[in-house]
DRENDO-1510 file (C-alpha; in Angstrom, 1 decimal, always signed):
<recs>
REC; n; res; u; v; w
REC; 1; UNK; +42.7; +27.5; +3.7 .
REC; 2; UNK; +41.5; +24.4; +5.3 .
REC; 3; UNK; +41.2; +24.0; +9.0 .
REC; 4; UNK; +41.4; +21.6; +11.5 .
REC; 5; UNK; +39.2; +20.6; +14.3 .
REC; 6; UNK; +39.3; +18.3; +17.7 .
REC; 7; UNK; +36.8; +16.6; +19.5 .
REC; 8; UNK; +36.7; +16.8; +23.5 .
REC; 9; UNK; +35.8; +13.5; +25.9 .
REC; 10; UNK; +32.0; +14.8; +26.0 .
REC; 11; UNK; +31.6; +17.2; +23.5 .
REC; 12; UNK; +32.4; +17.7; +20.2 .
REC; 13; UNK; +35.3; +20.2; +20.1 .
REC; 14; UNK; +36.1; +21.5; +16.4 .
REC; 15; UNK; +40.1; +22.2; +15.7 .
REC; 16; UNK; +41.7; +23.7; +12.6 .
REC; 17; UNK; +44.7; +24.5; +11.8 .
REC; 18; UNK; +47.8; +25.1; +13.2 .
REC; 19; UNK; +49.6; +27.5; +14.8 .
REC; 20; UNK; +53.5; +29.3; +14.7 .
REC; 21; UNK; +55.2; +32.6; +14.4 .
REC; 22; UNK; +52.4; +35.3; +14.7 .
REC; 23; UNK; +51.7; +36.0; +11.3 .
REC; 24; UNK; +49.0; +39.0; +12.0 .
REC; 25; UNK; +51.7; +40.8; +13.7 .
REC; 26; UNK; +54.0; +39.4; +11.2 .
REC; 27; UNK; +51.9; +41.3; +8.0 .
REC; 28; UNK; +50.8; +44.2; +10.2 .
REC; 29; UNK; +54.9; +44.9; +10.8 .
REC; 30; UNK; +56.2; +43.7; +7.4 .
REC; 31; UNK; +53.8; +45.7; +5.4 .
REC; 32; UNK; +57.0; +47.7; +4.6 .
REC; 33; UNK; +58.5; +44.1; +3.3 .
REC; 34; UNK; +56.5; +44.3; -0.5 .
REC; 35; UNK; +57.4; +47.8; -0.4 .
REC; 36; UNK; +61.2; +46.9; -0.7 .
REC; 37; UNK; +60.9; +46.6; -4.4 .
REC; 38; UNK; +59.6; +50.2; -4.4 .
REC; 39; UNK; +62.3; +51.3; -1.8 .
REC; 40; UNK; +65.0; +53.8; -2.5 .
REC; 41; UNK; +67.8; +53.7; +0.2 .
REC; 42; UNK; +68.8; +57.0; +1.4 .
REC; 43; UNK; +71.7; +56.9; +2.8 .
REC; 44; UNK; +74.3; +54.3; +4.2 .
REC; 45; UNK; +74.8; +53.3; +0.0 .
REC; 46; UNK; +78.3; +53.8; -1.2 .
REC; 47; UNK; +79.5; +56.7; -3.7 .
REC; 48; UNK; +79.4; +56.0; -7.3 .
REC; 49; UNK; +82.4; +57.5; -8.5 .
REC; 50; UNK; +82.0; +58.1; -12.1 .
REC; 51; UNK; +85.6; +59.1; -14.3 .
REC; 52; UNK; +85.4; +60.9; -17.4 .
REC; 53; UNK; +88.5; +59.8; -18.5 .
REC; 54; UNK; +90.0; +61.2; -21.8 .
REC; 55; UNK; +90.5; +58.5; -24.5 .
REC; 56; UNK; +93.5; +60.5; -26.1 .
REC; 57; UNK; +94.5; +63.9; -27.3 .
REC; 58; UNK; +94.0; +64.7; -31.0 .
REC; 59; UNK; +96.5; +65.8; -32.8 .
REC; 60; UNK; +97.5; +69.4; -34.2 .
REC; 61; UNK; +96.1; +70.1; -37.7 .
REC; 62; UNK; +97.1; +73.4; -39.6 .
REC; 63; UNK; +95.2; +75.9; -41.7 .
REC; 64; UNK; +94.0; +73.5; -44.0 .
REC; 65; UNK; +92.9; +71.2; -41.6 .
REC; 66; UNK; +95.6; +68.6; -42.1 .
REC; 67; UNK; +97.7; +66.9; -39.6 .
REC; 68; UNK; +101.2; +69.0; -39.1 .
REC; 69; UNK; +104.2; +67.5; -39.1 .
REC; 70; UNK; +106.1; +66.2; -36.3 .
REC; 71; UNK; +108.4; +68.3; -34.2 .
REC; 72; UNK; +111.5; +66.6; -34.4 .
REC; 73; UNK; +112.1; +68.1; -30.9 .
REC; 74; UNK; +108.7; +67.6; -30.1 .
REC; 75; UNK; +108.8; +65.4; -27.3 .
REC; 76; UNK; +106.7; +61.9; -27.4 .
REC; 77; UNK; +102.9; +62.3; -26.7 .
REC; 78; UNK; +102.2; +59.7; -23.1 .
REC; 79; UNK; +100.6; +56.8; -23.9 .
REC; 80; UNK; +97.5; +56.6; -23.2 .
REC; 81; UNK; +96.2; +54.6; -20.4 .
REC; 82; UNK; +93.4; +52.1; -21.0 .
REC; 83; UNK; +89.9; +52.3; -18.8 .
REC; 84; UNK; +87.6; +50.0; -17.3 .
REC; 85; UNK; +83.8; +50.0; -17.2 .
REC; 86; UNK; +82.4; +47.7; -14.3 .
REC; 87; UNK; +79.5; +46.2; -16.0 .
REC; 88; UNK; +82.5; +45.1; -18.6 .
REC; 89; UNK; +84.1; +43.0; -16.2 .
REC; 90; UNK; +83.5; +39.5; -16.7 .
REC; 91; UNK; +81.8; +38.8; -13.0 .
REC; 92; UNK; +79.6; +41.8; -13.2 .
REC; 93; UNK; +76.5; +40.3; -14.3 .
REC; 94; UNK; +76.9; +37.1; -12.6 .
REC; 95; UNK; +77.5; +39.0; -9.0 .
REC; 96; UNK; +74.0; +41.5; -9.8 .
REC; 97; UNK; +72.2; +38.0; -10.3 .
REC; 98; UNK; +73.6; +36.6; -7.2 .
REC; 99; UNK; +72.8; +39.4; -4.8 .
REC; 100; UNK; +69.3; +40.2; -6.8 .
REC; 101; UNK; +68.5; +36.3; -6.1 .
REC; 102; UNK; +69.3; +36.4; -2.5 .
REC; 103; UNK; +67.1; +39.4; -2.2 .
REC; 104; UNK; +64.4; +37.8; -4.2 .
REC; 105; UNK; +64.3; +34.5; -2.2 .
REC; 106; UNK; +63.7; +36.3; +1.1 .
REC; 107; UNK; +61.1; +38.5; -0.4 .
REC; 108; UNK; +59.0; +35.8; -1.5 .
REC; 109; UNK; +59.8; +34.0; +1.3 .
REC; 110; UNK; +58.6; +36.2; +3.8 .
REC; 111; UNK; +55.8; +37.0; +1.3 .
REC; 112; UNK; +54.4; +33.2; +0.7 .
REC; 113; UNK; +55.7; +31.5; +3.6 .
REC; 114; UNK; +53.4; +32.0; +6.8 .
REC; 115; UNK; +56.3; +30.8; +9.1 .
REC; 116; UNK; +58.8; +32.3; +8.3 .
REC; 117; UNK; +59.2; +34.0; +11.3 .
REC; 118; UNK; +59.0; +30.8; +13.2 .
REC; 119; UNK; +61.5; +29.2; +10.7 .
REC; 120; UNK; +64.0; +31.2; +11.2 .
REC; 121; UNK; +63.4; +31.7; +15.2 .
REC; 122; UNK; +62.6; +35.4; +14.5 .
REC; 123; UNK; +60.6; +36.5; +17.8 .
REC; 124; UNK; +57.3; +37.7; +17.1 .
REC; 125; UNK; +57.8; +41.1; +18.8 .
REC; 126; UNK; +58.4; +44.5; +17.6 .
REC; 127; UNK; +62.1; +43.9; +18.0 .
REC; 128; UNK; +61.5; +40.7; +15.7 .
REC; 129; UNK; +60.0; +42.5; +13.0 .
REC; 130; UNK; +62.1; +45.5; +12.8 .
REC; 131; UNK; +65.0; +43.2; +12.9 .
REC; 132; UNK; +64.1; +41.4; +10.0 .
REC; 133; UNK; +62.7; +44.3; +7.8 .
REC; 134; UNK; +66.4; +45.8; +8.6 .
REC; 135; UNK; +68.0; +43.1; +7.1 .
REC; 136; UNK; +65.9; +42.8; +3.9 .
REC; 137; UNK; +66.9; +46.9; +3.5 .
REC; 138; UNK; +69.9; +46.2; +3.9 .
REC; 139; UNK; +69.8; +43.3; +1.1 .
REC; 140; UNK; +68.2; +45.4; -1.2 .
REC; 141; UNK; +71.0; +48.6; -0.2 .
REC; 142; UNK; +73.6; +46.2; -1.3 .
REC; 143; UNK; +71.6; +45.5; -4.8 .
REC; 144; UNK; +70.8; +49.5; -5.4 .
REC; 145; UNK; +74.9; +50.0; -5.0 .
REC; 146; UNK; +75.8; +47.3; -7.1 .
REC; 147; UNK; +73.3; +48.1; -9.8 .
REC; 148; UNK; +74.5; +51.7; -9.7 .
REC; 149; UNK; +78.5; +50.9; -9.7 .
REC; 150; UNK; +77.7; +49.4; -13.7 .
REC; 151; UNK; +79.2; +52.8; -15.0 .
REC; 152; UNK; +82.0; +52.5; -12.5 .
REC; 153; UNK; +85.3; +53.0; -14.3 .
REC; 154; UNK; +88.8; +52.4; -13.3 .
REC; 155; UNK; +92.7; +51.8; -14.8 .
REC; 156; UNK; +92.9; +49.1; -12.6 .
REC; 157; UNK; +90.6; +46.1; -13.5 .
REC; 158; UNK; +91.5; +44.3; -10.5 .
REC; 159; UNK; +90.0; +47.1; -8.1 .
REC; 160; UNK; +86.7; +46.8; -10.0 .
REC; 161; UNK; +87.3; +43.3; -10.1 .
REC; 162; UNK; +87.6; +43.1; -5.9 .
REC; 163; UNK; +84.6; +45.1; -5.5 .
REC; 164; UNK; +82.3; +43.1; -7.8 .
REC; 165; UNK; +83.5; +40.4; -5.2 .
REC; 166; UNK; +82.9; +42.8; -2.1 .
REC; 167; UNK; +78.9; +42.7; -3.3 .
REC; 168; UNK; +78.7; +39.4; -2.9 .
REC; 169; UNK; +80.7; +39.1; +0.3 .
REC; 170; UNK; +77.8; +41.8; +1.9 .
REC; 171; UNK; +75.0; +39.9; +1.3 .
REC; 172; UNK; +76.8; +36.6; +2.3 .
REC; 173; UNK; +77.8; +38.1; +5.6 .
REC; 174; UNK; +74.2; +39.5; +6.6 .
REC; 175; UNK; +72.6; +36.8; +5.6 .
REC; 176; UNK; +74.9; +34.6; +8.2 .
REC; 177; UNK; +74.6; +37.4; +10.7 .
REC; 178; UNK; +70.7; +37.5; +10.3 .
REC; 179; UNK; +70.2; +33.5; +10.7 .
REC; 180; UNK; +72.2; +34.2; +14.1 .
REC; 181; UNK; +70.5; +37.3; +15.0 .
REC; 182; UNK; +73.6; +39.0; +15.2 .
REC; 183; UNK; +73.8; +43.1; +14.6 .
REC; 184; UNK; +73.7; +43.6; +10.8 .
REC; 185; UNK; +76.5; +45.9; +10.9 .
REC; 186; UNK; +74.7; +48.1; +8.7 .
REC; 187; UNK; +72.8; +51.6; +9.1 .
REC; 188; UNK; +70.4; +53.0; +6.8 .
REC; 189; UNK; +67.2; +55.3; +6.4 .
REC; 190; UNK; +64.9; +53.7; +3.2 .
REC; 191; UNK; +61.9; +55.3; +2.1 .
REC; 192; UNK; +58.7; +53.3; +1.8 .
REC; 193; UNK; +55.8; +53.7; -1.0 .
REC; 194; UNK; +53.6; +55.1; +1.8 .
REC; 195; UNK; +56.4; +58.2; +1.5 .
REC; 196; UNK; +57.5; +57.1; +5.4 .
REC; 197; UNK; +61.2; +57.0; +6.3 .
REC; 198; UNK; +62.4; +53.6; +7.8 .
REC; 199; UNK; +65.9; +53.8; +10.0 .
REC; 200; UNK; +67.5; +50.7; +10.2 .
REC; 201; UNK; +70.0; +50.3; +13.1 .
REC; 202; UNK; +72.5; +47.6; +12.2 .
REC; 203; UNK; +73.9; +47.8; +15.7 .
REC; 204; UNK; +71.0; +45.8; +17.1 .
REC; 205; UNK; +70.6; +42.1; +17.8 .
REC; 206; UNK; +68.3; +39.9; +18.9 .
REC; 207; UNK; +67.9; +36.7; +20.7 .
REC; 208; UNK; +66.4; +33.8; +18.6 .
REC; 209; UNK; +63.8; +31.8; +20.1 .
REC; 210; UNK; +64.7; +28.3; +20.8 .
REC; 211; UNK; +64.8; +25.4; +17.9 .
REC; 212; UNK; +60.7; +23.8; +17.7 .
REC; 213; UNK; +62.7; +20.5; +19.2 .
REC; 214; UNK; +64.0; +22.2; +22.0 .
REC; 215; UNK; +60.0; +23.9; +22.7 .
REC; 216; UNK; +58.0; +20.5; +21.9 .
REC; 217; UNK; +60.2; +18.7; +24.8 .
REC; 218; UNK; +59.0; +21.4; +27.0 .
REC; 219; UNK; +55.5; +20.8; +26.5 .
REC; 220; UNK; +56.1; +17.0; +26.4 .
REC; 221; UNK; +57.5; +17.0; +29.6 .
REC; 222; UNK; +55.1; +19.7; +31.1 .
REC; 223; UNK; +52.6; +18.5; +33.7 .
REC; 224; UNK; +49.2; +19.3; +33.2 .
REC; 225; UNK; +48.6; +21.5; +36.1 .
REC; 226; UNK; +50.3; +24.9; +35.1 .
REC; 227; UNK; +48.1; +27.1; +37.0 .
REC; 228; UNK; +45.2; +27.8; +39.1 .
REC; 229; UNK; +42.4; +25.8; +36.9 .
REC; 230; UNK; +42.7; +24.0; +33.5 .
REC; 231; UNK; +41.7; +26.7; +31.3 .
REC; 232; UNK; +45.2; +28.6; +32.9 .
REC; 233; UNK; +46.7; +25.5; +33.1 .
REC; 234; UNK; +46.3; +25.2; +29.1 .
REC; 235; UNK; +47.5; +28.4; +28.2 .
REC; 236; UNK; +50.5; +28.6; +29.6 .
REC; 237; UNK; +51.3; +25.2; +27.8 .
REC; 238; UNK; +50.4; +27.0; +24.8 .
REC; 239; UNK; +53.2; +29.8; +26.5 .
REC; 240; UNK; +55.6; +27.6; +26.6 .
REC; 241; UNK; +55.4; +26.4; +22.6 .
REC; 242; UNK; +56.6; +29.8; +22.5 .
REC; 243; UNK; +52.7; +30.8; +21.2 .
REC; 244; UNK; +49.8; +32.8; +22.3 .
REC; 245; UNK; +46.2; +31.4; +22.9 .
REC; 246; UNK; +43.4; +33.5; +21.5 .
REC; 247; UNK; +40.0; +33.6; +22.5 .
REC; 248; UNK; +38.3; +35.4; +19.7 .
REC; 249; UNK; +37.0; +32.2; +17.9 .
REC; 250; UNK; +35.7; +34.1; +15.4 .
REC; 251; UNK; +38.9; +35.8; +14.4 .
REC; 252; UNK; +40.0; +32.3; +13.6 .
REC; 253; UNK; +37.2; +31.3; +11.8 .
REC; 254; UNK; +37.6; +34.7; +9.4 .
REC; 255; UNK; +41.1; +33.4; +8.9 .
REC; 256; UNK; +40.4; +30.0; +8.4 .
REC; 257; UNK; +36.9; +29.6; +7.3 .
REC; 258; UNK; +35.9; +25.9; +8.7 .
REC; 259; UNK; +36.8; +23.0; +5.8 .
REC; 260; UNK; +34.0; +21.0; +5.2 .
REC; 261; UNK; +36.7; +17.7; +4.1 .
REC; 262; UNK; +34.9; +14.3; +2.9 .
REC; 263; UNK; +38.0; +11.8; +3.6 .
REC; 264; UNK; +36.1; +8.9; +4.5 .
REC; 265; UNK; +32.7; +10.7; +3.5 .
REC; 266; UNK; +31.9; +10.7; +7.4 .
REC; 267; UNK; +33.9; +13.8; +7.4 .
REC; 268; UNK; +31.3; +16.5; +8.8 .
REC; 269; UNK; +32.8; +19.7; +9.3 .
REC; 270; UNK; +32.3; +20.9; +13.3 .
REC; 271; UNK; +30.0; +23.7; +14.3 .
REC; 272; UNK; +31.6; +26.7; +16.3 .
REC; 273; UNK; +29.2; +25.2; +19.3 .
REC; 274; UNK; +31.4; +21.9; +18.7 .
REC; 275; UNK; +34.7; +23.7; +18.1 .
REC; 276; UNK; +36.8; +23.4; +21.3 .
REC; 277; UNK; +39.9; +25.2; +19.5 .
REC; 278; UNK; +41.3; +26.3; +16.3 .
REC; 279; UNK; +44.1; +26.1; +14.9 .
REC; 280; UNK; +45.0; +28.2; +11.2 .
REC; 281; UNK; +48.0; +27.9; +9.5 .
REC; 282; UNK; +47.6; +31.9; +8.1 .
REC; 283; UNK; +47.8; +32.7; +11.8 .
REC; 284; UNK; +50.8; +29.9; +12.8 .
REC; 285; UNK; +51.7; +31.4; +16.1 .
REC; 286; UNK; +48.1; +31.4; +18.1 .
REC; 287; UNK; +45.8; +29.0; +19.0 .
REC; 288; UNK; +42.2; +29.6; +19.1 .
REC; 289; UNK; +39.8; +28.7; +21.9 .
REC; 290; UNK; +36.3; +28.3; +22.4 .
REC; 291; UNK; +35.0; +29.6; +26.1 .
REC; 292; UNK; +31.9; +28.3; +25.2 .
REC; 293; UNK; +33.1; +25.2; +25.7 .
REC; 294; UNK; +33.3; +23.3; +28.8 .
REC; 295; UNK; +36.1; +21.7; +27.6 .
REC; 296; UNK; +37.9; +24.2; +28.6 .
REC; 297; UNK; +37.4; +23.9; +32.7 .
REC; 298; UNK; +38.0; +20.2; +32.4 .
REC; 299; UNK; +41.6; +18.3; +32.4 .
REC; 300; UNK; +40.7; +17.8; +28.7 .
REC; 301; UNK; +42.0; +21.0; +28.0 .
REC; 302; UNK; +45.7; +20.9; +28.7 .
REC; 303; UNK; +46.3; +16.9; +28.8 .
REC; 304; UNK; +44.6; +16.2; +25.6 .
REC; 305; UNK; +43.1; +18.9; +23.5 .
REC; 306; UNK; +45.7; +21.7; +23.6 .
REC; 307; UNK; +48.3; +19.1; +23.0 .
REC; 308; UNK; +46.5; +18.1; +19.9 .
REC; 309; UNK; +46.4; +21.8; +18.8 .
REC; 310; UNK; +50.3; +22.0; +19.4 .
REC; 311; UNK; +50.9; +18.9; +17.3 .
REC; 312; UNK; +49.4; +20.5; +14.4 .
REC; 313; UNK; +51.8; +23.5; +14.7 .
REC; 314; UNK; +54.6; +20.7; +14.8 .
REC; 315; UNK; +53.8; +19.4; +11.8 .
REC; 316; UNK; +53.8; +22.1; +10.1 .
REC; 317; UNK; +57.0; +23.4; +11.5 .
REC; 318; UNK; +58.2; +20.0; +10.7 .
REC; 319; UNK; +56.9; +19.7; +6.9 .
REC; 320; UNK; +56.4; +22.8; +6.4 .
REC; 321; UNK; +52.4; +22.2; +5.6 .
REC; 322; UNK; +49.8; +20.5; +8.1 .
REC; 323; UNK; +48.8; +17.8; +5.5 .
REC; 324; UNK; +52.1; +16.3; +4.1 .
REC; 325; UNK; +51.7; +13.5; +1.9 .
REC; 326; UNK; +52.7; +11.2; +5.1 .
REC; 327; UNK; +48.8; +11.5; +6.2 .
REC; 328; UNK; +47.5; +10.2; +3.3 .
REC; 329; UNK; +45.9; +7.1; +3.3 .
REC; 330; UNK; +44.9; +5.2; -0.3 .
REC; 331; UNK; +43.6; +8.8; -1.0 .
REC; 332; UNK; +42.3; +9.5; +2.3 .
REC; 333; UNK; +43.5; +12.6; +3.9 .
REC; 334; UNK; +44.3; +11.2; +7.7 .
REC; 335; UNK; +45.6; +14.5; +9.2 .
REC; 336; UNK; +43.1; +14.4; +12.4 .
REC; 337; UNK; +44.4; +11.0; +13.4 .
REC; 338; UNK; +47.8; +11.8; +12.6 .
REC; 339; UNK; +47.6; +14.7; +14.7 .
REC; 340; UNK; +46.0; +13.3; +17.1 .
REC; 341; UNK; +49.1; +10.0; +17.3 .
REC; 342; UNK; +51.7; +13.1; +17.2 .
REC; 343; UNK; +49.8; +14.2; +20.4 .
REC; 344; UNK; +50.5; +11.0; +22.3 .
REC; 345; UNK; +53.6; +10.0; +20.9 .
REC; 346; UNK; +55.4; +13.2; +21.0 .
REC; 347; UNK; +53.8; +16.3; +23.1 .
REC; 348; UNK; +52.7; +14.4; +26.3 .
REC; 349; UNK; +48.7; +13.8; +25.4 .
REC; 350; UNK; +46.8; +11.7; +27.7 .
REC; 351; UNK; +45.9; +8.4; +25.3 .
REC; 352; UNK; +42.7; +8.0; +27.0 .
REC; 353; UNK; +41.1; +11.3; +27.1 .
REC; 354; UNK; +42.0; +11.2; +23.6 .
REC; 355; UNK; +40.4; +8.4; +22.8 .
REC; 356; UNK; +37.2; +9.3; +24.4 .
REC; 357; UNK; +37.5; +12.6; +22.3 .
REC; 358; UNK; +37.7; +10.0; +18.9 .
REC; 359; UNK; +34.7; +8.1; +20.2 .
REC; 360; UNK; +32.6; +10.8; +20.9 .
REC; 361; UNK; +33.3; +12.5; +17.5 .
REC; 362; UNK; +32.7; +9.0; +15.8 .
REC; 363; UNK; +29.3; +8.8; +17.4 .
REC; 364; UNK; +28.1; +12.1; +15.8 .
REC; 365; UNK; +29.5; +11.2; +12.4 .
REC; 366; UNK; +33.1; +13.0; +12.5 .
REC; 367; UNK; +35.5; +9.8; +12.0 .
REC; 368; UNK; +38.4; +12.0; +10.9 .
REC; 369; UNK; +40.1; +11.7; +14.4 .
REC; 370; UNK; +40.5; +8.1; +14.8 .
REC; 371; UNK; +44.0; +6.2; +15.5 .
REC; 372; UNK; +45.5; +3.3; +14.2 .
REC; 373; UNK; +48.3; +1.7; +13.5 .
REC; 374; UNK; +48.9; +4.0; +10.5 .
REC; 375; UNK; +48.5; +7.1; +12.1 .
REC; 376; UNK; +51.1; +6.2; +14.7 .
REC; 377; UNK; +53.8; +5.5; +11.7 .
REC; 378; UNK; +52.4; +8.4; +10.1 .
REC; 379; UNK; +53.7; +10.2; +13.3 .
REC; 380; UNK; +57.0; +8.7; +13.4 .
REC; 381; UNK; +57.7; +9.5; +10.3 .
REC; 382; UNK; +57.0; +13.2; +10.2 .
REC; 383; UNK; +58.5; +13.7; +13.9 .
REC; 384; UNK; +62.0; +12.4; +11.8 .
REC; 385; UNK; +61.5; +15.0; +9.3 .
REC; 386; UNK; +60.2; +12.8; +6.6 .
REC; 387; UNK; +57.0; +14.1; +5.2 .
REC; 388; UNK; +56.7; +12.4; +2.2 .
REC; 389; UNK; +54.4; +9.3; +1.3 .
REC; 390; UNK; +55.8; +6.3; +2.9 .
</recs>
């Protein structure tokens, strides 16, 4: 996965990436999540009742194994009352689709999609992660009783008819109650393919964190003196994206090895002893920084270069990737300067320390990070949501 670096005012800082929900603690917690498939709820799953309903009496035969003749004071046999199989029903197979679908899309969302926590404002916490493996349980509880209901049978079509719509109903509810954070309303013990038990309490909430618009104003309109020095001062703009600031370099580097691009064929990939911070789209909730750096203990670091490290996160929250087509140039890939125009346009950067950044990085053959009139309508046009070539 490619990643992205930045330059400082006097030295050559190398960025990556981007940064947004916490996905180590995301795949260290949700390990249980590709187990779901394998999971077999419980308890909290609703009885099958199965009815082994006679079709019909047969009649009397005598000696010779012939019907016998009808009573005349015999009195009339009852008639026999029709039965109904669930999986007969004509919204049956429809409904399993529906509520295996939903199921589905979350798996592979949580699965493929390295912000989904930050998507869908999921706080990367313990709470967060429990929360949201409850509610996939509890989407594939509803499937496991709806797929075992198929022999269901009843005399009255319209019961089996009701709860064929009650399946689909569940997983409509929690799925409106889990974009809200709300309690699930569902409690449940599943077993996961490591053999542990799992208890979901559907009585617990959460609170959501707050929309990306709501946290890039914050750090737009945050001064650059946070705390006592830069480096401090930095992180707690970082803090206040709602993200954490790492300083193992070298975990970032492991997760995003550095991407040598050629865009303009000036392109030179940074060293680590030019990387001021790092920012991977596998890890989309922490930024990476460089103590090596003197960067770091300069203004640089929270009026320019963390800035630039947050706009990459913004773009991807925004476009869902950090190199929408929008940054792409006659075939050139324009993310840096992009980035860097999202900086000062929308998260508060300081235009000239930027721009001393771009100039140093040009002298040493890195001409990735330079501005221009098409970065800045690059900008605009992801900030409004549109990511694709204009």
């Amino acid at each position: 996965m490619p990643s992205y670096q930045q330059y400082r005012p006097m030295q050559p800082p190398r960025k990556t990436g981007i940064g947004a929900g916490g996905i180590t603690a995301i795949v260290a917690a949700v390990i249980v999540i590709p187990a779901l498939l394998f999971i077999t709820v419980t308890a909290g799953l609703m009885t099958v009742a199965k009815n082994h309903i006679s079709q019909g009496a047969n009649e009397p035969t005598n000696s010779y194994g012939n019907a016998s003749p009808s009573d005349p004071n015999q009195a009339d046999p009852e008639p026999t009352s029709t039965v109904y199989r669930m999986d007969e029903r004509p919204g049956y197979e429809s409904m399993v689709t529906y509520v295996t679908d939903k199921l589905d899309h979350y798996k592979d969302e949580i699965l493929n999609n390295t912000m989904f926590m930050s998507e869908y404002r999921i706080p990367d916490t313990q709470d967060g992660t429990d929360y949201m493996t409850g509610y996939m349980a509890a989407l594939l509880g509803t499937v496991n009783e709806a797929k075992a209901a198929a022999d269901e049978t009843s005399e009255d079509p319209d019961a089996l008819d009701a709860k064929i719509d009650s399946y689909r109903t569940t997983v409509d509810t929690l799925e409106a109650r889990f974009k809200k954070g709300q309690a699930l309303g569902v409690s449940m013990t599943v077993t996961g393919n490591d053999g542990k038990k799992y208890t979901v309490d559907g009585s617990k909430s959460i609170t959501l964190r707050p929309t990306w618009d709501e946290l890039e104003q914050r750090v737009a309109k945050a001064s650059n003196s946070l705390g006592s020095g830069n480096a401090a001062s930095a992180q707690k703009l970082v803090e206040l994206a709602d993200m954490k600031l790492s300083w193992d370099i070298d975990e970032g580097f492991r997760r995003c090895p550095a991407f040598a691009g050629t865009d303009d064929g000036d392109n030179k990939a940074l060293t680590k002893s030019e990387t001021f911070g790092f920012y991977c789209p596998a890890t989309p909730n922490a930024i990476y920084g460089n103590r090596s750096m003197p960067d770091w203990n300069m203004t640089y670091a929270p009026a320019a270069g963390v800035r630039h490290e947050l706009s990459h996160h913004a773009i991807h929250m925004r476009c869902g990737t950090i190199e929408p087509e929008a940054v792409m140039q006659n075939g050139v890939n324009r993310t840096e300067g992009v980035t860097n125009s999202y900086a000062v346009k929308y998260m508060g950067a300081n235009r000239a320390l930027i721009q001393q950044s771009i100039d140093y990085a040009a002298s040493t053959g890195h001409k990735q990070y330079r501005m221009d009139a098409f970065t800045d309508r690059a900008a605009e046009r992801i900030h409004s949501g549109q990511c694709n070539a204009g």
